[in-house]
DSSP file (Angstrom, degrees, kcal/mol; ACC not computed):
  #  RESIDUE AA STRUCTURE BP1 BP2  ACC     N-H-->O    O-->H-N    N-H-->O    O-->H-N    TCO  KAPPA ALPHA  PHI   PSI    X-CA   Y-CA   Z-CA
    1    1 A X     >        0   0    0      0, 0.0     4,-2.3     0, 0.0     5,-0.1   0.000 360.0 360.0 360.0 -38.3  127.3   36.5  -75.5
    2    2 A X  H >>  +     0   0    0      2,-0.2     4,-1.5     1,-0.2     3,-0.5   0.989 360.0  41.0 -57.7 -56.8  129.8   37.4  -72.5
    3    3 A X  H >> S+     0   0    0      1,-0.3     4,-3.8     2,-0.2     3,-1.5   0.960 111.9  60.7 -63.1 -40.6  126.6   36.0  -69.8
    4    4 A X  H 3> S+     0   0    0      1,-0.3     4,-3.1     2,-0.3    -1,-0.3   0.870 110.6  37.0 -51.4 -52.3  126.2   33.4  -72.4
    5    5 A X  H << S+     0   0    0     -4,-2.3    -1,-0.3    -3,-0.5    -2,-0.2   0.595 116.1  45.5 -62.4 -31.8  129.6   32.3  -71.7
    6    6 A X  H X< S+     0   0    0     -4,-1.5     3,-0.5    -3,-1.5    -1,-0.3   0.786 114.8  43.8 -91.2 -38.0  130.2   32.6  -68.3
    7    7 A X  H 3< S+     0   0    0     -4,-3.8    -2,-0.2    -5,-0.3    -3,-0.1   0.925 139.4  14.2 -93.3 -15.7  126.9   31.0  -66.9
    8    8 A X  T 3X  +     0   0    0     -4,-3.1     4,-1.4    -5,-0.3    -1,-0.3  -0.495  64.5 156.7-141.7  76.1  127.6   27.9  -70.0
    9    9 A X  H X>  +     0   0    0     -3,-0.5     4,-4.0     2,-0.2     3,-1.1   0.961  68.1  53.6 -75.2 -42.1  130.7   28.3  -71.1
   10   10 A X  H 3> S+     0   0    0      1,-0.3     4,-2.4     2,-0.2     5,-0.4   0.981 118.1  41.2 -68.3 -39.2  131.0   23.9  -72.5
   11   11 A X  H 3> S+     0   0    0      1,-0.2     4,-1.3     2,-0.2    -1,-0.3   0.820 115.7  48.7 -86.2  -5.4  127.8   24.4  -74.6
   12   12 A X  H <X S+     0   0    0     -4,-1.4     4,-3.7    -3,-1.1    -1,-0.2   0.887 115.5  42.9 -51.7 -57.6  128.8   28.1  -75.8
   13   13 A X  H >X S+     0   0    0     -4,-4.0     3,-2.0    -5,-0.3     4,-1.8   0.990 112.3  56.1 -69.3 -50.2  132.3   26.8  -76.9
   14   14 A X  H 3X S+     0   0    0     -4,-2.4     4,-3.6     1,-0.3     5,-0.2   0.939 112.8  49.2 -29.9 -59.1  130.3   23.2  -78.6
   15   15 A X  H 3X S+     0   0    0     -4,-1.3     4,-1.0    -5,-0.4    -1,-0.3   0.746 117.5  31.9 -78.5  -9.3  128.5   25.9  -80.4
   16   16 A X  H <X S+     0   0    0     -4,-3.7     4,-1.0    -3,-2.0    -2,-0.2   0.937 119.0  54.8 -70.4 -53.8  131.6   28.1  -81.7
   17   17 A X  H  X S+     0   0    0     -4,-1.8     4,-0.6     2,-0.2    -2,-0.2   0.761 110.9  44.8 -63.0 -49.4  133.5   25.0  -81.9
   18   18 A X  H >X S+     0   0    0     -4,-3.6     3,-2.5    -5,-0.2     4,-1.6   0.980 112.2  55.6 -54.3 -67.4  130.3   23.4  -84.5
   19   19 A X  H 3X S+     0   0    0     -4,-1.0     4,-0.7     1,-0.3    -1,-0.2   0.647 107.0  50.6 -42.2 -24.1  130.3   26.8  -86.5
   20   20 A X  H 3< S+     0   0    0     -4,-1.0    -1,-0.3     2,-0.1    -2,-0.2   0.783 105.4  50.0 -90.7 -21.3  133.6   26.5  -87.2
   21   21 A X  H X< S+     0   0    0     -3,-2.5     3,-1.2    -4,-0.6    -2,-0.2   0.849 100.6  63.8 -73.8 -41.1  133.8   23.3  -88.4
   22   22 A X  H 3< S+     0   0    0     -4,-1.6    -1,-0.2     1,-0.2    -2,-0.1   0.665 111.4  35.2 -78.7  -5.3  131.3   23.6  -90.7
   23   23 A X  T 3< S+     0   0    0     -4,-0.7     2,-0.2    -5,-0.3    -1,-0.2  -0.184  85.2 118.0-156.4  96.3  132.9   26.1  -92.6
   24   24 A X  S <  S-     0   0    0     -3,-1.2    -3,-0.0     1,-0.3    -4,-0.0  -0.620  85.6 -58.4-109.9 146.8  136.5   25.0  -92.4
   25   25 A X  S    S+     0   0    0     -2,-0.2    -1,-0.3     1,-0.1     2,-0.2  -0.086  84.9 136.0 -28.3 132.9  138.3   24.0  -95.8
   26   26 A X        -     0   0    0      2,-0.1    -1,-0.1    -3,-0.1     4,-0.1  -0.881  67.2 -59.3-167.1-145.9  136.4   21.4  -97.2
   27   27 A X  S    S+     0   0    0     -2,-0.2     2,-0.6     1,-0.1    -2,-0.1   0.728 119.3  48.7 -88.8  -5.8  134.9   20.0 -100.4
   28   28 A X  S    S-     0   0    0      2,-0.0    -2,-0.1     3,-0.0    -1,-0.1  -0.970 104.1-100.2-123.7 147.3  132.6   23.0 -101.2
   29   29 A X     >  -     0   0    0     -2,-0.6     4,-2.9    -4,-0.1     5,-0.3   0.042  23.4-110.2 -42.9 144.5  134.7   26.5 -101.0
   30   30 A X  H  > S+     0   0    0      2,-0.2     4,-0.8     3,-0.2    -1,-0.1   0.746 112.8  53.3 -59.8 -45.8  134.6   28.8  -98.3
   31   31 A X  H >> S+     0   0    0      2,-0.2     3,-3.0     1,-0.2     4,-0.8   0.998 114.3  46.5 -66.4 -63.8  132.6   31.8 -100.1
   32   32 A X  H 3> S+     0   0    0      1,-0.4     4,-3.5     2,-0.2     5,-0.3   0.844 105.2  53.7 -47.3 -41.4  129.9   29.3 -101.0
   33   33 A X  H 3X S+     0   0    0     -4,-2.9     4,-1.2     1,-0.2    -1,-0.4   0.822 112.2  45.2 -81.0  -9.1  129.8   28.1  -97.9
   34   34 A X  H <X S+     0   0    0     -3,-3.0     4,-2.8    -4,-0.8     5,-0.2   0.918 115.2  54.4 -64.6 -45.6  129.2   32.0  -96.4
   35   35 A X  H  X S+     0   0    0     -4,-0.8     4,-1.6     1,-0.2    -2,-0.2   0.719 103.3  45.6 -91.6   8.1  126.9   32.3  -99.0
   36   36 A X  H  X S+     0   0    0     -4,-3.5     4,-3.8    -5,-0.3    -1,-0.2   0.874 118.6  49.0 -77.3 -30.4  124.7   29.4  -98.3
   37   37 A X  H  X S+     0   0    0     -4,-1.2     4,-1.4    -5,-0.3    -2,-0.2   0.711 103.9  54.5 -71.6 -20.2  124.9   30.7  -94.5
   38   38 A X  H  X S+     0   0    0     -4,-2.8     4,-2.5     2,-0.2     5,-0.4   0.918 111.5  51.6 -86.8 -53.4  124.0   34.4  -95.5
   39   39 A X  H >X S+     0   0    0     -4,-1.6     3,-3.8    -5,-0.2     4,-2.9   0.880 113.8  45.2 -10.3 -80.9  120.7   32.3  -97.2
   40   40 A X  H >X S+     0   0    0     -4,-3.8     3,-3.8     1,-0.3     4,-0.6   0.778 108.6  50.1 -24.9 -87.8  120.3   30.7  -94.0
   41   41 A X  H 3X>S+     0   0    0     -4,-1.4     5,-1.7     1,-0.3     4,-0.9   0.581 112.1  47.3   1.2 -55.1  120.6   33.6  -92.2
   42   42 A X  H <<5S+     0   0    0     -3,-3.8    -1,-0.3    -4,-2.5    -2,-0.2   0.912 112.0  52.5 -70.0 -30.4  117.9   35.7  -94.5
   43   43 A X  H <<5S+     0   0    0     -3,-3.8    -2,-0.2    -4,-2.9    -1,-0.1   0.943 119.5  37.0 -59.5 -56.9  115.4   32.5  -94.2
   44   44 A X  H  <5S-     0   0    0     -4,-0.6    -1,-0.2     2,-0.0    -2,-0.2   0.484 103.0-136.4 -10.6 -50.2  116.0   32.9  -90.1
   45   45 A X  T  <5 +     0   0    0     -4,-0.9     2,-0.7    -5,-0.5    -3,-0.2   0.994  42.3 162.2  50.5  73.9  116.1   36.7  -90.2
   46   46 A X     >< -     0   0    0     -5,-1.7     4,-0.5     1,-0.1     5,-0.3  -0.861  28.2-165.8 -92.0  85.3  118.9   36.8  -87.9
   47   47 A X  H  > S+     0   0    0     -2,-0.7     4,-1.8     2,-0.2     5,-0.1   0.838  94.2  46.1 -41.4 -33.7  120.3   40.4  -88.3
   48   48 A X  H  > S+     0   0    0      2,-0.2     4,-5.2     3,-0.1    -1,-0.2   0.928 112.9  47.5 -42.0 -73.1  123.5   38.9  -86.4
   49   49 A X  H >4 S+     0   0    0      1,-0.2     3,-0.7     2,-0.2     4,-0.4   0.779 116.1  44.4 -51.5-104.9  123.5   36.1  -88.4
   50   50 A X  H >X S+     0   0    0     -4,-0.5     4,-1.6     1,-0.4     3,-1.2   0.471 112.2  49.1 -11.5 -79.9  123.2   38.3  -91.7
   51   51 A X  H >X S+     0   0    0     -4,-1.8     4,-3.8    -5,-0.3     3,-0.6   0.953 118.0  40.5 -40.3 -56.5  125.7   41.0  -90.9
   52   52 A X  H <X S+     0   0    0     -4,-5.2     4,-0.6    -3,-0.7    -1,-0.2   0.828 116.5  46.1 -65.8 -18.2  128.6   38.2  -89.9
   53   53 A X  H <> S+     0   0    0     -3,-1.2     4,-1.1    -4,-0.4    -1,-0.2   0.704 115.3  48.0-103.0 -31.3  128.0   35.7  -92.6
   54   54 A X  H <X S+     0   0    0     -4,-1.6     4,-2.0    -3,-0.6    -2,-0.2   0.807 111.8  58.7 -85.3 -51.4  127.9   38.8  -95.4
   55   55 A X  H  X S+     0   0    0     -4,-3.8     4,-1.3    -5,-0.3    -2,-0.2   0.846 108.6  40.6 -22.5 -58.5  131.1   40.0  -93.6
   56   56 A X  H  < S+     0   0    0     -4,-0.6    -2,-0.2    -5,-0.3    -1,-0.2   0.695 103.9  61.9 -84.4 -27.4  132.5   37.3  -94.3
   57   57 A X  H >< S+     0   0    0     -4,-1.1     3,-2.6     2,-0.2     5,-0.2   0.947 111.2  47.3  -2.7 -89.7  131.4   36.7  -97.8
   58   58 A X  H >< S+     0   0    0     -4,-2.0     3,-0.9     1,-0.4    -2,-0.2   0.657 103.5  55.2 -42.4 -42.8  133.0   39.7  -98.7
   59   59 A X  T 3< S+     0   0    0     -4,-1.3    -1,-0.4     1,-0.3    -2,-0.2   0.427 107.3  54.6 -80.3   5.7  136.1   39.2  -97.0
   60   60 A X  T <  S-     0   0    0     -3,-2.6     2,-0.9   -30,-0.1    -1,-0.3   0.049 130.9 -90.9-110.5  23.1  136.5   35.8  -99.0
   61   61 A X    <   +     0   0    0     -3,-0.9    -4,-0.1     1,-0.2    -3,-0.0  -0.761  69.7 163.2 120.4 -71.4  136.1   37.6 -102.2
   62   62 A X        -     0   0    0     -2,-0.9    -1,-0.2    -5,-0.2     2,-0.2   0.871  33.8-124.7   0.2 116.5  131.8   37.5 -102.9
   63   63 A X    >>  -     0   0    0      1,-0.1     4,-3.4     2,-0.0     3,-1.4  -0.460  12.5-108.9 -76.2 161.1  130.7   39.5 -105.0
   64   64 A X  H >> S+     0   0    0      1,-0.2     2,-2.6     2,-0.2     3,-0.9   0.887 119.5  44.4 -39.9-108.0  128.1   42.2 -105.0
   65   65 A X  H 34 S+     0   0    0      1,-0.3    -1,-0.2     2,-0.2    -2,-0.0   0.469 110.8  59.6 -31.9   4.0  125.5   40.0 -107.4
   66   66 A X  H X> S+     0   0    0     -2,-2.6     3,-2.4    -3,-1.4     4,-1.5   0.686 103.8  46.2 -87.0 -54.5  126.2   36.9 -105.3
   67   67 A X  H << S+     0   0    0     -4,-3.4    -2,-0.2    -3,-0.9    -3,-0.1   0.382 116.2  44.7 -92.3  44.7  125.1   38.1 -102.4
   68   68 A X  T 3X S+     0   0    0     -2,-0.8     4,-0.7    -4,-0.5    -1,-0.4   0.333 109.4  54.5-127.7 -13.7  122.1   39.4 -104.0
   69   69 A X  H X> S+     0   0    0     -3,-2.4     3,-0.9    -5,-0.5     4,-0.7   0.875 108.6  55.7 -77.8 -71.1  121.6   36.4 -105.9
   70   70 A X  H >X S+     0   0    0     -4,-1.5     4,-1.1     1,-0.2     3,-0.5   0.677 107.0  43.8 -13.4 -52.7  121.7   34.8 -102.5
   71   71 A X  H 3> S+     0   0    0     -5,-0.3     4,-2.8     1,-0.2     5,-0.4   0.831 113.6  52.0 -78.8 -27.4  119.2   36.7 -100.8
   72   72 A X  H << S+     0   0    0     -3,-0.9     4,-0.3    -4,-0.7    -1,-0.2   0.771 108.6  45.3 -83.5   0.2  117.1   36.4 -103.5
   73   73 A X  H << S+     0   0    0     -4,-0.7     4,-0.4    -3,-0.5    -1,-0.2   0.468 114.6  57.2 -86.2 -27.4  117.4   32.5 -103.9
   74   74 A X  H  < S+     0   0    0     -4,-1.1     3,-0.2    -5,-0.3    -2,-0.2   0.860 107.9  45.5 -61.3 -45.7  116.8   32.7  -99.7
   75   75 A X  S >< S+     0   0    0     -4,-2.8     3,-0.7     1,-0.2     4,-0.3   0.799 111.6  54.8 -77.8 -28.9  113.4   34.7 -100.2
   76   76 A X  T 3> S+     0   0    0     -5,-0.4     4,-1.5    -4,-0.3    -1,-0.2   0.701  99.2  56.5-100.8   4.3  112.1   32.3 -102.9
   77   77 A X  T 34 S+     0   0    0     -4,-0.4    -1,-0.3     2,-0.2    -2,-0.1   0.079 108.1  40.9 -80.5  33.7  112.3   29.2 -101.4
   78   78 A X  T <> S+     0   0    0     -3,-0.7     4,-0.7     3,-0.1    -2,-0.1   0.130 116.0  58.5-147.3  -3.3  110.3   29.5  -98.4
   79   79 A X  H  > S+     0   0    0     -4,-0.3     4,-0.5     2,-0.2    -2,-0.2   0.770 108.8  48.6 -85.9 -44.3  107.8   31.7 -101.2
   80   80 A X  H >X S+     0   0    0     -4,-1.5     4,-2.4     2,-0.2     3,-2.3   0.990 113.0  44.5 -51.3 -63.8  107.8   28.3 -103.2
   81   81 A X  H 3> S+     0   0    0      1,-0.3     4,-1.9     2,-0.3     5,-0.3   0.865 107.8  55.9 -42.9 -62.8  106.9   26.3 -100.0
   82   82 A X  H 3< S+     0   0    0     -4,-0.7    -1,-0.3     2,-0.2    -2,-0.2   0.446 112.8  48.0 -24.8 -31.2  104.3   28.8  -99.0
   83   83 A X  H << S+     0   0    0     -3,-2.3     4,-0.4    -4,-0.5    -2,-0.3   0.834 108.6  48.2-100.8 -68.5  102.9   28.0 -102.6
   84   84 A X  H  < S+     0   0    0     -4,-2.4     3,-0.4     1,-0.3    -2,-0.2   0.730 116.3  41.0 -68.8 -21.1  102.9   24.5 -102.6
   85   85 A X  S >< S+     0   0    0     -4,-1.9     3,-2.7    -5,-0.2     4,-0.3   0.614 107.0  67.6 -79.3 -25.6  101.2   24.0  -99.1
   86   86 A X  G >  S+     0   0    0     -5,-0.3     3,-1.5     1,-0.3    -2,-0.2   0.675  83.0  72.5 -80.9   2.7   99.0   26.7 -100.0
   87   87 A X  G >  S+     0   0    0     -4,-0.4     3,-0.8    -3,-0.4    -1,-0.3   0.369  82.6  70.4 -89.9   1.1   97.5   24.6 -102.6
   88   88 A X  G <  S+     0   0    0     -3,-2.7     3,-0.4     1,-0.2    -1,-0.3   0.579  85.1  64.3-100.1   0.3   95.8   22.6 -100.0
   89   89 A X  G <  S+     0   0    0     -3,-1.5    -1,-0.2    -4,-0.3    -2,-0.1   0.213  95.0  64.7 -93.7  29.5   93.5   25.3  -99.1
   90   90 A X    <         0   0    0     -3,-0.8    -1,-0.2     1,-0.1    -2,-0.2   0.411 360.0 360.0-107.2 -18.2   92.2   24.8 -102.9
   91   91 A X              0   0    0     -3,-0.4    -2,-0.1    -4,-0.1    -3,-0.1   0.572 360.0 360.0 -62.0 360.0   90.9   21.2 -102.2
């Protein structure tokens, strides 16, 4: 992140600057909005992503069985998807 920063610091900081904005007080809550990003995160398989957005979860109160409902709402949409496209190798 440090090279990242030094060799492009204006599109580094655009992309802190974006992350923060989208979850800054706003009309859906601050946990939710961790735990739609810890989703993300699983869909992604960021390990980064995962750790800091679960971090953060936690410190805004999430519970254990939200963020296990999370992951498990992350792993079956993209199993649904997987499902409905697979149905075209049935034609």
């Amino acid at each position: 992140m440090r090279n990242l920063a030094a060799l492009a610091p204006e599109a580094i900081n655009a992309c802190v600057a974006c992350d923060r904005a989208a979850v800054a007080d706003g009309a859906i809550p601050r946990t939710y909005e961790e735990l739609i990003a810890l989703g993300v995160a699983c869909t992604t398989q960021c390990p980064y992503c995962i750790e800091l957005r679960t971090n953060s979860a936690r410190t805004l109160g999430a519970s254990e069985p939200e963020l296990a409902e999370t992951v498990l709402v992350a792993a079956a949409l993209p199993a649904g998807g997987a499902i409905t496209h697979g149905t075209h190798a049935l034609k």
